[in-house]
N, C-alpha and C positions, 0 to 999 in steps of 0.2 A: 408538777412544776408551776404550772398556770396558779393554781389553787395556793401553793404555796406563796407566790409572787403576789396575789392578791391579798391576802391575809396581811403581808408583811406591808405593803399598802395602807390599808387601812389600820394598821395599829400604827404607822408612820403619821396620819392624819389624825387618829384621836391626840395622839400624844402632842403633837404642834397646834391643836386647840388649846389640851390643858394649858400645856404651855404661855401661848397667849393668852387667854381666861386669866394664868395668875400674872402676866405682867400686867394686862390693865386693870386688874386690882392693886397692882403695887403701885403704879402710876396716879390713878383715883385716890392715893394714900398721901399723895405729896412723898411717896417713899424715893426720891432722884432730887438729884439737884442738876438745874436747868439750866445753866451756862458755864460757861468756860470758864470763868472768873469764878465759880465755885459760890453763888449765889442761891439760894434755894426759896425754892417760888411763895411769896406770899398772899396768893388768891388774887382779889379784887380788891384796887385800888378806889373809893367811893371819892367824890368830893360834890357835897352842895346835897348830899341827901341822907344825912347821917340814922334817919329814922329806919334806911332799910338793913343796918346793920343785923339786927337780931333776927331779920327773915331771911338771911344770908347764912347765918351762923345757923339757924336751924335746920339750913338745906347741907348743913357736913361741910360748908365749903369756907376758908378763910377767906380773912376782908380787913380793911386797915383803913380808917378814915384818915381823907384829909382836912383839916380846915382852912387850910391857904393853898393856892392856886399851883405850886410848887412839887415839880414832881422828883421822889425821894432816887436819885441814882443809886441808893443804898442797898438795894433788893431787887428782887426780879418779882413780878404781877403778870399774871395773867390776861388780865383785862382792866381796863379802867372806864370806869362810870363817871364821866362828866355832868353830874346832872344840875348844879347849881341854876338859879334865873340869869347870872352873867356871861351872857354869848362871849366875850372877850374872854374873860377868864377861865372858858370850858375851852374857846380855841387855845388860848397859850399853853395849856397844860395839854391839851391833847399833841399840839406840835411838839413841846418838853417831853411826851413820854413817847412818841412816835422816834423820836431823836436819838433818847435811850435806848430801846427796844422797838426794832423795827418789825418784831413779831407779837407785839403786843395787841389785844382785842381791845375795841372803843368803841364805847356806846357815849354819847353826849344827848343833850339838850339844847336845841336850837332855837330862840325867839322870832329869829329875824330870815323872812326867807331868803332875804339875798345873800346870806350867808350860809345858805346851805350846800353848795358847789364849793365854797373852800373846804370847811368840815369833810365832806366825802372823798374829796381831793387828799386830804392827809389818810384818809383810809378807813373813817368813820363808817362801821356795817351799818350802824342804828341811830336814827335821830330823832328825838324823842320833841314834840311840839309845844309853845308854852304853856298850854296848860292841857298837857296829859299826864296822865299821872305815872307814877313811877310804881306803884303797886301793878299797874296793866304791865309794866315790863317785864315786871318778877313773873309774874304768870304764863308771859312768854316764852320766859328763860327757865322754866319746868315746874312751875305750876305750885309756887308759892303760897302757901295759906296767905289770906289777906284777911 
């Protein structure tokens, strides 16, 4: 009985691995959509550093430039990368997309350090300084060829 109980155990736990194993490949797939309003996730939102599009895109993962400060309520992103030189313009879109999606991830660029307790304040993880580079962050964030 013991033996049997056990056995049935552990085929109970491989199988709720497999299990999970293939939903965070589905998930990794972009295969869901991610809110309630039937939006499906468009990656990383960039604004102000258009050049790391293709090292983005090589890492499997979607990404969607902006060029105005303006954040699209048309989609759901994962994270957005404030990286432009305008403190101002990185704060308004990060409060614009904190507003939107209050589960969104945000990385910016910060010049100015007295503005770096507002930025954090809306939820900023990462503040990137003015002249660090943005290729160090891709590295950070799993190891981007540069």
């Amino acid at each position: 009985m013991t033996i049997l109980l056990a056995a049935t155990t552990v085929r109970l736990l491989v199988l709720g691995f497999f299990v999970i194993q293939r939903l965070n490949n589905f998930i990794e797939r972009g295969g869901f959509l991610d809110s309630p309003q039937g939006r499906a996730n468009q990656g990383i939102l960039i604004y102000g550093a258009p050049e790391i599009e293709e090292n983005i895109h090589k890492r499997g993962m979607k990404c969607r430039i902006l060029t105005d400060p303006i954040f699209p309520e048309d989609s759901l992103y994962s994270a957005l990368f404030a990286l432009s030189q305008d403190d101002c313009a990185n704060l308004a879109l990060c409060h614009t997309a904190r507003q939107a999606d209050p589960g969104i991830t945000m990385i910016a660029r910060c010049s100015a350090p007295n503005l770096q307790d507002v930025f954090e304040a809306l939820g900023v993880i990462r503040l990137l300084r003015a002249e660090e580079s943005v290729s160090l962050l891709l590295a950070e964030l799993g190891g981007v060829e540069q």
